[in-house]
C-alpha positions in Angstrom: -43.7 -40.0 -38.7 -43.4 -42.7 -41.2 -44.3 -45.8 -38.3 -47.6 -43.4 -37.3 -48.6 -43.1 -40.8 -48.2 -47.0 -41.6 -50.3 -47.5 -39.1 -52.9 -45.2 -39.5 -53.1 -47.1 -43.1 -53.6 -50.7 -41.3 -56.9 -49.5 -39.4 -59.9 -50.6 -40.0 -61.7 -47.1 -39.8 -62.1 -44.5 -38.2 -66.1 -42.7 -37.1 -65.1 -39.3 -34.6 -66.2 -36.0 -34.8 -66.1 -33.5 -32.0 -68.6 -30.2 -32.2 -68.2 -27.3 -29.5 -71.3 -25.4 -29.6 -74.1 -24.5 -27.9 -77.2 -26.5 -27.3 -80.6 -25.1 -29.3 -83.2 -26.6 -27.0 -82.8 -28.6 -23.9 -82.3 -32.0 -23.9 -85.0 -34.4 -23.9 -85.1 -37.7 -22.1 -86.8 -41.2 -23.1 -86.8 -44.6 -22.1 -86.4 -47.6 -25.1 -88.9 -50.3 -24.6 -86.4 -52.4 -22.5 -85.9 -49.2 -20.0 -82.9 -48.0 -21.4 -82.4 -44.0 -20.9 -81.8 -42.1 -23.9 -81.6 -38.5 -24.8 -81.8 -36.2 -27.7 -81.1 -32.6 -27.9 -79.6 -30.6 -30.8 -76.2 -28.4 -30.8 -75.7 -25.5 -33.0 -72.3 -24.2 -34.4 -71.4 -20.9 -36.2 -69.2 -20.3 -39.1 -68.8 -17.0 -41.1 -66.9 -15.8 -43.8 -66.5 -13.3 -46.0 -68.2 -13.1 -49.9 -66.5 -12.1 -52.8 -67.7 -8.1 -52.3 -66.4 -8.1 -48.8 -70.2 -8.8 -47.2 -69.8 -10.5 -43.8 -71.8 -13.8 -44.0 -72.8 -16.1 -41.4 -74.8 -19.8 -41.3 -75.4 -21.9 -38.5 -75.9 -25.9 -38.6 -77.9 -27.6 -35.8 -76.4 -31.4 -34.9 -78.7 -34.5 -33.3 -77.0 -35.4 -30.6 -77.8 -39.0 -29.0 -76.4 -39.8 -25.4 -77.1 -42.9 -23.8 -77.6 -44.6 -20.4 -76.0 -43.2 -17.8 -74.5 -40.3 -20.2 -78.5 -39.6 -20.7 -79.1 -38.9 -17.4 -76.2 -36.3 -16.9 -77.1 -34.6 -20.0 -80.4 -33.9 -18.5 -78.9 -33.0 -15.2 -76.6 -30.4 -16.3 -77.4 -28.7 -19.6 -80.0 -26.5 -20.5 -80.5 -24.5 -24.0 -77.8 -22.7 -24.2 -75.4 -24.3 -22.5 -72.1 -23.7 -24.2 -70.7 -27.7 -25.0 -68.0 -29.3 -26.5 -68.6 -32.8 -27.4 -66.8 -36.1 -28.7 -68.6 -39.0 -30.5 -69.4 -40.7 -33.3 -72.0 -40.3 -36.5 -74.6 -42.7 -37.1 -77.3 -42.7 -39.9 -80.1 -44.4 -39.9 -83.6 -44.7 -41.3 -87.4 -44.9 -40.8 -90.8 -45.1 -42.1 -92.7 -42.3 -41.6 -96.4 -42.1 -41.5 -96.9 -40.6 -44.7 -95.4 -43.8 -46.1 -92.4 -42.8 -47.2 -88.8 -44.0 -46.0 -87.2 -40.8 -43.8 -83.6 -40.4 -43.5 -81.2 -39.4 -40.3 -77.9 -38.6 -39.4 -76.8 -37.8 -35.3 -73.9 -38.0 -33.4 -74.0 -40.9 -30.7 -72.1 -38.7 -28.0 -69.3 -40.7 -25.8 -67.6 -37.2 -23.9 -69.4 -34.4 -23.1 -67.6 -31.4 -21.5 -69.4 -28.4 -20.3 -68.3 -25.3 -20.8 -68.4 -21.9 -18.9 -66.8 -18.6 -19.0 -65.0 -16.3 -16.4 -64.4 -12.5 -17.3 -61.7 -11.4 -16.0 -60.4 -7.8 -16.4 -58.5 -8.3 -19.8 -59.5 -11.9 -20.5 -61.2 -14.5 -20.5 -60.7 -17.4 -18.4 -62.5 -20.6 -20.1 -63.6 -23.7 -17.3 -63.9 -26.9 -18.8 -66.1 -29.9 -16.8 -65.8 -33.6 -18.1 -69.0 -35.1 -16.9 -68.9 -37.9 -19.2 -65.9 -38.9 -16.6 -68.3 -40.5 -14.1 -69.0 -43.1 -16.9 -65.7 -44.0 -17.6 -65.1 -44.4 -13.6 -68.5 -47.0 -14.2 -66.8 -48.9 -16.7 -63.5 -49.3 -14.9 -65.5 -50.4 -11.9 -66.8 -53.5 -13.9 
């Protein structure tokens, strides 16, 4: 315990978050001036809790999500609003001037795993699949 805490101290830093949710609108695909594929869709995730009289509350937070490339393209592919996701990446902030003038502010996940969920009822459960199709781009990068 002591040797994984050190070094957990001597890193740099550390950017991961992972959401599961489900996707709020389908994803969107664009291409960067220089033909790279990007896409952009948001996720949604739940929380409730209980107030102080005992009122059930619930709130739910929508997340940019950024994929990339290749990632792009299987996003497209295979999800559709929804879709219920768990994702791995990293957050990224960044800014721009909008056309009122003003400097706009951002904050999205740049996604690096995306696993697709889906759900199996079976008589007294629930049997959960879970799909990696972010694995085809770590088979790309091997291959280089």
């Amino acid at each position: 315990m002591t040797l994984y805490f050190l070094t957990f101290l001597t890193m740099r830093s550390l950017n991961k978050t992972m959401l599961l949710g489900h996707l709020a609108a389908n994803p969107e695909i664009r291409k960067t001036e220089s033909g790279v594929a990007m896409a952009v869709f948001p996720i949604a995730t739940n929380r409730d809790w209980r107030s102080s009289d005992g009122t059930k509350k619930e709130a739910v937070d929508y997340h940019r999500i950024i994929a990339w490339r290749k990632l792009a393209d299987v996003c497209v592919q295979h999800l559709v609003k929804g879709s219920p996701v768990f994702i791995e990446g990293r957050i990224q902030n960044s800014s721009y001037d909008g056309k009122d003038g003003k400097k706009h502010y951002s904050t999205e996940i740049v996604l690096d795993k995306l696993y697709i969920l889906g759900y199996k009822k079976q008589k007294e459960s629930v049997e959960i699949c879970v799909t990696d199709v972010s694995d085809d781009r770590e088979q790309e990068k091997a291959q280089k």
